[in-house]
N, C-alpha and C positions, 0 to 999 in steps of 0.2 A: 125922890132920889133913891136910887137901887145902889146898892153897890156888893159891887160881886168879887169873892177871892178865888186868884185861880193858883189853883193848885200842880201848875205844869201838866194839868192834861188838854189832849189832842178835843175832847166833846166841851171845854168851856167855852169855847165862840161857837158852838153850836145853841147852846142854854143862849148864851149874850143874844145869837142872832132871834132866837124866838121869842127872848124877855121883851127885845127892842119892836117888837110888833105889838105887845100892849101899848106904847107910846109914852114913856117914864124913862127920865133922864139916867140913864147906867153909867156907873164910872168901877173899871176894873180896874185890879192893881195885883201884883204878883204876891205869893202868901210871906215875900219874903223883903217889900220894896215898900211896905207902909208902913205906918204906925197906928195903935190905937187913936191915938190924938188925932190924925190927920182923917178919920175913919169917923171919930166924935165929930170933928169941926163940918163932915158934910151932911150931918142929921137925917142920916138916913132912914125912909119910910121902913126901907128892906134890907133883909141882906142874904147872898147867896152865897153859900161855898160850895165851889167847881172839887169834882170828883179831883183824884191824884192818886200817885202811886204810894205804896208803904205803905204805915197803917196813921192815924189819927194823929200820933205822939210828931210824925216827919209831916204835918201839915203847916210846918210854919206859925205864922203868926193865927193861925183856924183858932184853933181851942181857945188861945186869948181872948179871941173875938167873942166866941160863944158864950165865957162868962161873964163877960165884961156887957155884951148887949143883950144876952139871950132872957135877961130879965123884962127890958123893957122893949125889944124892940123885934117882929118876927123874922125869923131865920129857918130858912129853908137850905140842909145842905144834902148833896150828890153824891153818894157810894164812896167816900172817900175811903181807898185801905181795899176796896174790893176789888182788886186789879188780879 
């Protein structure tokens, strides 16, 4: 399981559309529409966070994620802030 946070920009279904051609179940959610817990409960192999506008601090629930998973689990994120 992938799961990818989008951060309101226009290139995250483009990331989605190329992740989905490795063939690994994606499940997106807005950085502002999940929770940690519901994010724990899908045991994700991965996780992606989708570029956005502002800087790191306006990514929503991003930086939670990162401490919360970045211990145990790889995270790959997108220019977030470099808009």
């Amino acid at each position: 399981m992938l799961v990818v946070i989008d951060n309101y920009d226009s290139f995250t279904y483009n990331l989605v559309q190329y992740l989905g051609e490795l063939g690994q179940e994606i499940k997106v959610f807005r950085n502002d529409q999940v929770t940690l817990e519901e994010i724990r409960a899908l045991n994700p192999d991965h996780i992606v966070i989708s570029p956005g506008p502002g800087d790191p601090n306006d990514g929503g629930i991003s930086l939670d994620v990162l401490r919360e998973f970045g211990p145990t689990t790889p995270i790959f994120g997108v220019c977030l802030g470099h808009q």
